[in-house]
N, CA, C and O atoms as a GROMACS GRO file, in nm:
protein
  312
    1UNK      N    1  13.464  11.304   8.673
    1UNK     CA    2  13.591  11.236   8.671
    1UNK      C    3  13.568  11.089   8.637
    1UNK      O    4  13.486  11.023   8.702
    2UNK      N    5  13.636  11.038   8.540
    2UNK     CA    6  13.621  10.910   8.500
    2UNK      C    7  13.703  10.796   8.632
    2UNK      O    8  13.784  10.817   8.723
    3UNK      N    9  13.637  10.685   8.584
    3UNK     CA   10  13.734  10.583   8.688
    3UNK      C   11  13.828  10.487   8.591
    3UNK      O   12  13.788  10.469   8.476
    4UNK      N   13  13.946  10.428   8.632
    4UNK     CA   14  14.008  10.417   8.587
    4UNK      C   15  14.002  10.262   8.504
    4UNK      O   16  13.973  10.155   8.558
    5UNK      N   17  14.035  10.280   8.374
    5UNK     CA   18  13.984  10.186   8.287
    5UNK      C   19  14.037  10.056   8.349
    5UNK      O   20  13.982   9.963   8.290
    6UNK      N   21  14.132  10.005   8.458
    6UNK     CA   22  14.187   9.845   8.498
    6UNK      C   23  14.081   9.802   8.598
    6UNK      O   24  14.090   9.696   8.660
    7UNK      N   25  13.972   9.895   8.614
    7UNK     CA   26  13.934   9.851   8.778
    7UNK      C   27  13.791   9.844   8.706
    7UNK      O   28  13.706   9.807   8.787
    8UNK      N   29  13.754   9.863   8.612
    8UNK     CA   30  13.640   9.817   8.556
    8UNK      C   31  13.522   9.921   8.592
    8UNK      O   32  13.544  10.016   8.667
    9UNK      N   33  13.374   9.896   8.524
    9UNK     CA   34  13.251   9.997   8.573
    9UNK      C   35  13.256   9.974   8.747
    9UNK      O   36  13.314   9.892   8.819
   10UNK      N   37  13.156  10.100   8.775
   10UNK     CA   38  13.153  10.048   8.942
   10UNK      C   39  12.942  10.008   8.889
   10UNK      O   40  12.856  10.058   8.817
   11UNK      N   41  12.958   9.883   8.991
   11UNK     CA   42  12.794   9.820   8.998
   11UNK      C   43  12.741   9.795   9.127
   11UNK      O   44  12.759   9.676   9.153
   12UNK      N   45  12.693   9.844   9.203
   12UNK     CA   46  12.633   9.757   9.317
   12UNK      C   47  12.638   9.635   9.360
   12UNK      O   48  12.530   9.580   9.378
   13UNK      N   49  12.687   9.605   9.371
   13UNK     CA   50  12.660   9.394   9.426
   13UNK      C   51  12.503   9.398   9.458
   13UNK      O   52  12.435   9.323   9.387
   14UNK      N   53  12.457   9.449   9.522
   14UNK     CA   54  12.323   9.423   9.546
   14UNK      C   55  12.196   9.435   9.446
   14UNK      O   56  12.094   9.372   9.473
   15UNK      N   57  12.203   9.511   9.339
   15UNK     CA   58  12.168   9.526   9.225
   15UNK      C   59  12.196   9.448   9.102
   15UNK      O   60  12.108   9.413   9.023
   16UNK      N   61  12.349   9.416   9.088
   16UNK     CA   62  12.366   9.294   8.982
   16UNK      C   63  12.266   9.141   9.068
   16UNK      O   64  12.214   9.042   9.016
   17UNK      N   65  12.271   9.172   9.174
   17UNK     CA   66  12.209   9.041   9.222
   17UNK      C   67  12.088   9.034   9.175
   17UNK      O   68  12.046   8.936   9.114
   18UNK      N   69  12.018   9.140   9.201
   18UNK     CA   70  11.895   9.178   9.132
   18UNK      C   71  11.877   9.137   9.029
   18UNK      O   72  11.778   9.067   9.012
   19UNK      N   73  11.946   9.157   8.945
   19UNK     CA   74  11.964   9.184   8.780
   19UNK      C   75  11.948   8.967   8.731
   19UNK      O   76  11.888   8.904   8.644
   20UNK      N   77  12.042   8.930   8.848
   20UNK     CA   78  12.067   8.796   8.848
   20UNK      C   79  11.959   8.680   8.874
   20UNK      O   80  11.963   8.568   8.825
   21UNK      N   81  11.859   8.732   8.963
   21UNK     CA   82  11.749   8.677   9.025
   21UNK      C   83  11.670   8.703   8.929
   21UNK      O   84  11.631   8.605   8.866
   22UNK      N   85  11.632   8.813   8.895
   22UNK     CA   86  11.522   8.818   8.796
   22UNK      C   87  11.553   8.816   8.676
   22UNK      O   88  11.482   8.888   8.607
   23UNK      N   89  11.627   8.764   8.627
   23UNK     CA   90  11.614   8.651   8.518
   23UNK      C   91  11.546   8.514   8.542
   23UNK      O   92  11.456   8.448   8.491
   24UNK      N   93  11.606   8.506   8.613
   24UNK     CA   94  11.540   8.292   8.696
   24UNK      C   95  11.402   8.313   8.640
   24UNK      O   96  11.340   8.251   8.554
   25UNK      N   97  11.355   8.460   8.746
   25UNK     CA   98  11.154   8.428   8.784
   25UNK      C   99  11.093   8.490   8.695
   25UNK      O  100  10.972   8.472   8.698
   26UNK      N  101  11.142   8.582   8.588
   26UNK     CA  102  11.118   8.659   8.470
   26UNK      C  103  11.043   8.801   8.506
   26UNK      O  104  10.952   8.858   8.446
   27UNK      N  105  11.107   8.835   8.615
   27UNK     CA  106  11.039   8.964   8.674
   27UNK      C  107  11.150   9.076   8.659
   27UNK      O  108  11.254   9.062   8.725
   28UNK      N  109  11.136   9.173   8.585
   28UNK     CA  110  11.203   9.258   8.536
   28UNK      C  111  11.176   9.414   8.578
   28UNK      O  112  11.220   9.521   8.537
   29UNK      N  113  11.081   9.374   8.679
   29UNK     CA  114  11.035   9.542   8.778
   29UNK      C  115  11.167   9.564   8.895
   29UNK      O  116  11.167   9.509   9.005
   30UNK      N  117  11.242   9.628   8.861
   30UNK     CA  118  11.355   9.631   8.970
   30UNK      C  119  11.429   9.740   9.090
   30UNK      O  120  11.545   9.768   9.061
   31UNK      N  121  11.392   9.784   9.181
   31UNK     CA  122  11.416   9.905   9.267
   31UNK      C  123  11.523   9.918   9.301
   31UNK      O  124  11.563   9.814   9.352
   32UNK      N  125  11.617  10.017   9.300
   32UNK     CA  126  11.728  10.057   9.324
   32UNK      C  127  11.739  10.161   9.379
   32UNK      O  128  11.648  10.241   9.359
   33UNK      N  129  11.866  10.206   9.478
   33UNK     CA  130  11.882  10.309   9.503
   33UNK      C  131  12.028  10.393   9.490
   33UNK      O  132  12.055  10.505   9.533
   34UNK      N  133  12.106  10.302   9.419
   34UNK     CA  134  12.232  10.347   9.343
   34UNK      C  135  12.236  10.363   9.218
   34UNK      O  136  12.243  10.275   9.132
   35UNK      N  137  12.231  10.540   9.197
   35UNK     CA  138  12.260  10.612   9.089
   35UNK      C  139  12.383  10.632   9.041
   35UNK      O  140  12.426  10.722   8.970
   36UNK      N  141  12.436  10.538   9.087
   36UNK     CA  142  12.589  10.555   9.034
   36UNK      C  143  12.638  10.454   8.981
   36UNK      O  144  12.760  10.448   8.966
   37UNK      N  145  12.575  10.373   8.948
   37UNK     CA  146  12.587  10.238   8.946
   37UNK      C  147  12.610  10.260   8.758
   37UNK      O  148  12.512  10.327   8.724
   38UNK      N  149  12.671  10.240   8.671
   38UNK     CA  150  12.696  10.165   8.557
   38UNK      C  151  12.656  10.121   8.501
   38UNK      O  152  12.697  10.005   8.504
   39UNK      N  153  12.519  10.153   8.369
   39UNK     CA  154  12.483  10.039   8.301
   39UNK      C  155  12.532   9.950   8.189
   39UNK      O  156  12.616   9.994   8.110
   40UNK      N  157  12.481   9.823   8.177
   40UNK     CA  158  12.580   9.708   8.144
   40UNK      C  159  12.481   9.642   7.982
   40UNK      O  160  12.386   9.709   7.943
   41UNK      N  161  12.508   9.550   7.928
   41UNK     CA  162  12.449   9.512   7.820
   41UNK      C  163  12.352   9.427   7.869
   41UNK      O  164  12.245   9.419   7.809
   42UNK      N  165  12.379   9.342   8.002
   42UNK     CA  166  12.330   9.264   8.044
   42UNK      C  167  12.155   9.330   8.103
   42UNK      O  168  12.055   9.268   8.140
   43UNK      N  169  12.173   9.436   8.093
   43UNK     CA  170  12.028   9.525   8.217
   43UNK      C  171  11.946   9.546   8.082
   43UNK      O  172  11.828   9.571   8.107
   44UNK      N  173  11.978   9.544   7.934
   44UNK     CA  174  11.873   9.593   7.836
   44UNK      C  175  11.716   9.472   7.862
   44UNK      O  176  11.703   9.359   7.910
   45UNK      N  177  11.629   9.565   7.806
   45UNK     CA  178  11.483   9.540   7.834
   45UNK      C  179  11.445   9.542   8.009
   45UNK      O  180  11.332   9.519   8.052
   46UNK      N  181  11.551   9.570   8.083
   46UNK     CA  182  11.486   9.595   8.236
   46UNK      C  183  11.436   9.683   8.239
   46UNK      O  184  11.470   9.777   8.167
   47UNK      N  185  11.319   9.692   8.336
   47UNK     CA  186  11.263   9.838   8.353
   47UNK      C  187  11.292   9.878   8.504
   47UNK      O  188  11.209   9.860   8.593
   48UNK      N  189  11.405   9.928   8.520
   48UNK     CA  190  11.455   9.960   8.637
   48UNK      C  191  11.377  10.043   8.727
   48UNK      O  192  11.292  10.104   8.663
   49UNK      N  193  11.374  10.078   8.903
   49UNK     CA  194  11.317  10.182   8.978
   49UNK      C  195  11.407  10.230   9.049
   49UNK      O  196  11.450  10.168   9.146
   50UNK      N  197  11.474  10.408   8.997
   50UNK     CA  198  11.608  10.408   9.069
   50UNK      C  199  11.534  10.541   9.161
   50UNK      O  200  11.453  10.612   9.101
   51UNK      N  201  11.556  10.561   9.264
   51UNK     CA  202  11.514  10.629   9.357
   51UNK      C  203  11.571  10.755   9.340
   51UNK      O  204  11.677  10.758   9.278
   52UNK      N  205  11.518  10.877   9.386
   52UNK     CA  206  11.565  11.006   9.340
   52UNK      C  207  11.543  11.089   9.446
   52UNK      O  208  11.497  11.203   9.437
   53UNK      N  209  11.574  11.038   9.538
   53UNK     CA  210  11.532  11.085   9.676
   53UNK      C  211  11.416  11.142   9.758
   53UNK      O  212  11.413  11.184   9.873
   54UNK      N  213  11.307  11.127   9.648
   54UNK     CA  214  11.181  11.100   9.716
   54UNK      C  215  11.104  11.043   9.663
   54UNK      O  216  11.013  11.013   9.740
   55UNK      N  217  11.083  10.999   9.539
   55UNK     CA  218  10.992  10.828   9.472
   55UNK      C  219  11.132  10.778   9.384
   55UNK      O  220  11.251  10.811   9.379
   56UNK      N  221  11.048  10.686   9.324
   56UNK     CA  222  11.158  10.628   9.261
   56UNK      C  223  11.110  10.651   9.141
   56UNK      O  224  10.989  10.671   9.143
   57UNK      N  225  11.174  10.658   9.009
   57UNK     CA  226  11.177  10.661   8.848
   57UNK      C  227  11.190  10.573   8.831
   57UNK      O  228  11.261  10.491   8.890
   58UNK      N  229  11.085  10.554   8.691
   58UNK     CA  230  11.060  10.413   8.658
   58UNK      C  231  11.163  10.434   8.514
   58UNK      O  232  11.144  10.536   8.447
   59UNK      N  233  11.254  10.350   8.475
   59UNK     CA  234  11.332  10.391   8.356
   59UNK      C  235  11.316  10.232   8.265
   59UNK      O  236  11.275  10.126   8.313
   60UNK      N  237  11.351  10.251   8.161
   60UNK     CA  238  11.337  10.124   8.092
   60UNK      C  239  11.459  10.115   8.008
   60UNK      O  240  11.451  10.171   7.899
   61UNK      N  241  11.559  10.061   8.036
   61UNK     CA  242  11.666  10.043   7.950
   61UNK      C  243  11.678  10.016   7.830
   61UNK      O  244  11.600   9.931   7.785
   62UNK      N  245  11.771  10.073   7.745
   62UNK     CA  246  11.758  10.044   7.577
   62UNK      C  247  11.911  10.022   7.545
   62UNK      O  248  11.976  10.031   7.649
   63UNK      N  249  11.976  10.001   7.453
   63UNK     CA  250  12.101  10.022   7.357
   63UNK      C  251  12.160  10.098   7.391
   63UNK      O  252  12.266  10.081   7.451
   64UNK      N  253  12.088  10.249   7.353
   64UNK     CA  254  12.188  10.364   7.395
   64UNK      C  255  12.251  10.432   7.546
   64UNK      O  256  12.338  10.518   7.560
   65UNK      N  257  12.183  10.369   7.634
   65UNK     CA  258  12.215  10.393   7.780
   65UNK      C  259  12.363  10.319   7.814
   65UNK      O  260  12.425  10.366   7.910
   66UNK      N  261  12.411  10.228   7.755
   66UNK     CA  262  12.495  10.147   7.811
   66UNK      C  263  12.590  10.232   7.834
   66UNK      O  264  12.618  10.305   7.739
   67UNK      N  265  12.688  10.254   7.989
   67UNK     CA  266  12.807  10.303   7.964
   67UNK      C  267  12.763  10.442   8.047
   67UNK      O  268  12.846  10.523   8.089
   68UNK      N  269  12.639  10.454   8.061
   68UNK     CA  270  12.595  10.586   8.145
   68UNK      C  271  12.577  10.522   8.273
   68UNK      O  272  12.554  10.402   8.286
   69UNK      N  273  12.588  10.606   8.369
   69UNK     CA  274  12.537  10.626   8.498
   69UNK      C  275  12.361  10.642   8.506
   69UNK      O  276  12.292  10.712   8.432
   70UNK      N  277  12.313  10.550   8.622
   70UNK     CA  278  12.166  10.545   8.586
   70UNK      C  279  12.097  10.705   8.665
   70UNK      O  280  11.987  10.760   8.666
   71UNK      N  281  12.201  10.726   8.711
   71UNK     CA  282  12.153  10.913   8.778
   71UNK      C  283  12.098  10.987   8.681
   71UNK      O  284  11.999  11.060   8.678
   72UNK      N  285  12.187  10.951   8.596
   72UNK     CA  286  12.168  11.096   8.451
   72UNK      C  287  12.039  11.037   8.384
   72UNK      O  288  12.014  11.088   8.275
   73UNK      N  289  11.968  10.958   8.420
   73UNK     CA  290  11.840  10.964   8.373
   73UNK      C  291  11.708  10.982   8.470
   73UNK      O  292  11.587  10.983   8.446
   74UNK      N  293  11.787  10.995   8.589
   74UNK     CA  294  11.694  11.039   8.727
   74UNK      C  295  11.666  11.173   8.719
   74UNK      O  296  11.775  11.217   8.756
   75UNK      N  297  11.591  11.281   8.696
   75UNK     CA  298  11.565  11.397   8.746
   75UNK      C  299  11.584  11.461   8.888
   75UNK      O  300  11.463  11.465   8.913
   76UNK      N  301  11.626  11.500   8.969
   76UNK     CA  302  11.643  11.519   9.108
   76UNK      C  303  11.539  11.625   9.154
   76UNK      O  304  11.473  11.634   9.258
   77UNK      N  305  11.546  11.721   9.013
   77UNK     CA  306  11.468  11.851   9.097
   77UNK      C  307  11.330  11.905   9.010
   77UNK      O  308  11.303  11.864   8.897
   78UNK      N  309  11.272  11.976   9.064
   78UNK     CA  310  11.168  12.018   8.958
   78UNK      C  311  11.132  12.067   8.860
   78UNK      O  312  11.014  12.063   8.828
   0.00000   0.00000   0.00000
């Protein structure tokens, strides 16, 4: 189910913060644990760590991800 186009992507606050900080210190290794979270133009060249409920996936953002959910590149099962 989509969300509704006036209320914008949904992002973590705690993760854009992320996203925000490491720009400053140029550290682009970043752990997360919201797969639901929205990716943005702003996250390309991060190499994100989104947790999958028992390690975390290391993903590296590109162009074509924008607009996906960072789940759908998490594997969950074996």
């Amino acid at each position: 189910m989509n969300r509704v186009k006036w209320k914008g992507p949904y992002i973590e606050s705690s993760l854009l913060k992320k996203i925000k900080d490491s720009k400053l210190v140029s550290n682009n290794n970043i752990e997360t644990m919201s797969k639901n979270s929205v990716i943005l133009p702003k996250f390309i060249g991060f190499t994100l760590r989104v947790y999958n409920g028992k390690t975390f996936t290391i993903i590296k953002i590109i162009e074509e991800m924008i607009g996906h959910k960072l789940g759908e590149f998490v594997s969950t099962r074996k």
